[in-house]
C-alpha positions in Angstrom: 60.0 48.4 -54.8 56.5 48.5 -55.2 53.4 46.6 -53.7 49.8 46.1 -54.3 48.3 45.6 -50.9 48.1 41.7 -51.5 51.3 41.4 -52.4 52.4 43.8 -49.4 50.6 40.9 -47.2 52.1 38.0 -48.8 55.6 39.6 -48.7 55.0 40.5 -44.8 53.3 37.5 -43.6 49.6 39.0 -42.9 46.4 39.4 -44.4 45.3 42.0 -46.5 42.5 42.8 -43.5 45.6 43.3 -40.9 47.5 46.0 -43.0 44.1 47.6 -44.1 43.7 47.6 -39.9 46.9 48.8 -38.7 46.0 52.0 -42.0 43.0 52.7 -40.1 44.6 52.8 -36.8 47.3 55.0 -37.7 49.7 53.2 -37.5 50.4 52.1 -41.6 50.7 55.3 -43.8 48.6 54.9 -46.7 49.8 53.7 -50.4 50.2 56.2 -53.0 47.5 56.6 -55.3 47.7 56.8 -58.9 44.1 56.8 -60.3 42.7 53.6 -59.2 45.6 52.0 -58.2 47.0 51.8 -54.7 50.6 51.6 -53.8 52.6 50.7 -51.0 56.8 50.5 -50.6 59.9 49.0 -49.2 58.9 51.5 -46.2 55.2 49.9 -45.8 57.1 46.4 -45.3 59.7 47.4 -42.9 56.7 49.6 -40.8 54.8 46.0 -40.7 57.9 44.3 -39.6 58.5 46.8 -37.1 54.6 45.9 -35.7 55.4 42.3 -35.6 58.8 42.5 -33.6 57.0 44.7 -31.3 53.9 42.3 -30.6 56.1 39.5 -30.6 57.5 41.4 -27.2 53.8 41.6 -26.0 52.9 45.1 -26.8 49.5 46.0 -27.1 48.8 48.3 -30.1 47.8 51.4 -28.1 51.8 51.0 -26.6 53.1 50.0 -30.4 51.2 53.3 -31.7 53.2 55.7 -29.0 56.5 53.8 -29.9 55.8 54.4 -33.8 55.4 57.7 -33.0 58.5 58.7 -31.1 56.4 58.8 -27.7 58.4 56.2 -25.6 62.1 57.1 -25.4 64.7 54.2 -25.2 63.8 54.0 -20.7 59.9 54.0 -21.2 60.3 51.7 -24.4 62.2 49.2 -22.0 59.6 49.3 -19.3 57.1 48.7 -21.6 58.8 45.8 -22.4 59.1 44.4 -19.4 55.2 44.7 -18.4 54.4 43.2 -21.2 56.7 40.2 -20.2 54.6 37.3 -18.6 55.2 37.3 -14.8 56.7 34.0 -13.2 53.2 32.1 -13.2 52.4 33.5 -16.9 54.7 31.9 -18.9 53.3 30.6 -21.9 53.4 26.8 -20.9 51.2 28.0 -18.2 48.6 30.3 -19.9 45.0 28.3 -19.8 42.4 28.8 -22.6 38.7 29.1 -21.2 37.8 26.2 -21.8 40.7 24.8 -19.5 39.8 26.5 -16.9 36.8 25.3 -17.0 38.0 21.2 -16.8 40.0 22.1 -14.1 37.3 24.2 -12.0 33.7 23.3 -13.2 33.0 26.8 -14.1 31.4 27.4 -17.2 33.2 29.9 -19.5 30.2 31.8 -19.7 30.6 32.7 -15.7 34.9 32.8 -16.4 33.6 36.1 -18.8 31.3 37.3 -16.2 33.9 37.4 -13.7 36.3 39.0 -15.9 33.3 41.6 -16.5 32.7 41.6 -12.5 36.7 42.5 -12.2 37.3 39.2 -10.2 39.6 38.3 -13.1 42.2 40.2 -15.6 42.9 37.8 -18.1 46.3 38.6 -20.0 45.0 38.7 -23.7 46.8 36.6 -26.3 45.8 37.4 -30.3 42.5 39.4 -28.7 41.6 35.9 -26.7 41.5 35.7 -23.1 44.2 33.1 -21.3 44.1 32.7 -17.8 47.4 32.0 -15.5 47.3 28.9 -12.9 46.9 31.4 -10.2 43.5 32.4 -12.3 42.3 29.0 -12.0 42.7 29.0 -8.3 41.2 31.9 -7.7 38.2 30.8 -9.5 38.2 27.6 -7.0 38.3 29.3 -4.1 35.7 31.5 -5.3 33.5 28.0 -5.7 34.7 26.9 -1.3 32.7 30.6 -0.9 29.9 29.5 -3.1 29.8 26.3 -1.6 29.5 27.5 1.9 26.8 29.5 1.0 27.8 32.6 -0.2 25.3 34.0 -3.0 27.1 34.5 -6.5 25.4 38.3 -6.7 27.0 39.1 -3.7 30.5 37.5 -4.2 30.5 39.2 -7.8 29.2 42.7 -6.1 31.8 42.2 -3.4 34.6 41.9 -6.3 33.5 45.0 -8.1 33.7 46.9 -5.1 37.0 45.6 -4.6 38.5 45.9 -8.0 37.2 49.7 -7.9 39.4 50.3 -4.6 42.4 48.3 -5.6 42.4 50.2 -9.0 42.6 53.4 -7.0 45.6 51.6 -4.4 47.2 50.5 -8.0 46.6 53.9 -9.6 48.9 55.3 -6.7 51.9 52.9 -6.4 52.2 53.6 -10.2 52.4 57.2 -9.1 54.6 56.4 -6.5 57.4 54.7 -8.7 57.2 57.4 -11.8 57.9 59.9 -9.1 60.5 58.5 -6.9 61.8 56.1 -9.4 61.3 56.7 -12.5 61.4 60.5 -13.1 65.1 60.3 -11.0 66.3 57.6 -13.3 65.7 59.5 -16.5 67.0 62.6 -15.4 70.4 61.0 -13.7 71.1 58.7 -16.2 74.1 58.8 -18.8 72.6 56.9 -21.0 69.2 55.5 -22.6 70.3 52.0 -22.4 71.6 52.9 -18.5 68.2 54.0 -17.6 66.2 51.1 -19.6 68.3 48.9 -17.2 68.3 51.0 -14.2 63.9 51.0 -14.9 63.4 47.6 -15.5 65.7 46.3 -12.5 63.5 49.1 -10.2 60.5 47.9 -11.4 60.9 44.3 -11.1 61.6 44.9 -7.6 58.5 47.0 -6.8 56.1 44.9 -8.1 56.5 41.6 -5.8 57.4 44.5 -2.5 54.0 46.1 -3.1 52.0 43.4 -4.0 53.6 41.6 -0.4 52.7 44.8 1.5 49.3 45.0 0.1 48.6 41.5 0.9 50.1 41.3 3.9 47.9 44.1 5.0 44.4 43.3 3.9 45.1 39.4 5.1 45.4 41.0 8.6 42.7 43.5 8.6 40.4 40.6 7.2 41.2 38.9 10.3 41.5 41.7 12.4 37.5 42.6 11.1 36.4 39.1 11.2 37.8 38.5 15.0 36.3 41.7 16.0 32.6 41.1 14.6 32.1 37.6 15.8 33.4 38.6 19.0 30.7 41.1 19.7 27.8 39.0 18.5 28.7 35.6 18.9 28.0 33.3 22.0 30.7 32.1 24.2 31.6 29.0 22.1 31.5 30.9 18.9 33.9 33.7 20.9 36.2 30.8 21.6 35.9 29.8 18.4 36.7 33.0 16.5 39.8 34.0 18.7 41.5 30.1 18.0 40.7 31.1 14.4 42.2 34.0 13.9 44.8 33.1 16.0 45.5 30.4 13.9 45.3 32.6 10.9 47.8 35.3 12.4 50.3 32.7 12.9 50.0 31.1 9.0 
């Protein structure tokens, strides 16, 4: 059957600006032309039904493109699945719109976009707008307690760019880590592509909450191990007795 593009859109449940998008983006063939006249088919439909499913999962369109294209076997289409899946404190009941997160916190949701700029926050992105998890919220508070004991907002926001920079570089490698040792094996060893989407997933959802606890764990005790060590050698004796009840504390939390 054939289709003008407005009829295409009614039939598939989008606007005439969405399948003239996903044309320019590669990832809509174009209609058949016959003079002036543009045409699409049963094929155009089922291609923009195919986009749909696929977003519904949570794929972005740079991962929906690869797919289309054959890029992503069955093991790597299931991953991608499975990052795109809300973590426990994502779930939709608990995704926050700016504004939100700004009743709960007092932050503005001009500063919310400046932290996201700043890498303080990586907002998961819900029809192109930004929604925040719980977690997000809480962050932003205890970024306040540091403005509110006197740390400048320059130098918190500097102090998260240089740490988003390092921690892209940390994430960078355990991504590395798992194609190589995990990954890679999988696909090679198993018999199946539904074996090794299972297999992948499974891995994966295991790595993230060990490396994220390893990570954590580890910068939680260097921050104390750095803070003990500097107050030490420049504090007085009360601020010496001070700092080593601290961190003591803190080591035993």
């Amino acid at each position: 059957m054939r289709y003008r593009v407005d009829d295409l859109a009614t039939r598939c449940g989008v606007s005439v600006d969405t399948v003239r998008y996903y044309q320019g983006l590669g990832l809509l063939d174009p209609p058949v032309r016959e003079g002036r006249a543009a045409w699409y088919d049963d094929g155009h439909a089922a291609r923009l039904e195919q986009i749909r499913e696929l977003k519904a999962k949570g794929f972005p369109l740079s991962t929906i493109r690869r797919v289309l294209s054959g890029e992503l076997d069955g093991g790597d289409e299931a991953l991608a699945a499975a990052l795109a899946d809300p973590l426990p404190d994502e779930a939709e009941t608990a995704l926050l719109t700016p504004d939100e997160v700004a009743g709960r916190t007092g932050v503005s949701p001009a500063l919310l976009q400046v932290m996201e700029r700043e890498g303080l926050l990586l907002p998961r992105r819900v029809d192109g707008e930004p929604r925040y998890t719980v977690g997000d919220a809480e962050a932003v508070s205890a970024g306040l307690e540091l403005l509110d004991a006197g740390v400048p907002l320059g130098e918190l926001l500097d102090l998260a760019r240089r740490y988003d920079e390092a921690m892209r570089g940390i994430a960078d490698d355990a991504v590395e880590l798992f194609a190589r040792f995990v990954r890679d094996p999988i696909q090679g060893s198993a018999a199946s592509e539904q074996e090794a989407s299972e297999r992948l997933v499974t891995a994966f959802r295991r790595m993230l909450p060990a490396t994220s606890a390893v990570v954590a764990h580890h910068f939680r005790r260097l921050l104390i191990e750095r803070a003990r060590a500097r107050f030490v050698a420049e504090g007085d004796a009360a601020e010496v007795a001070v700092a080593r009840s601290e961190t003591a504390r803190l080591e035993g939390g």
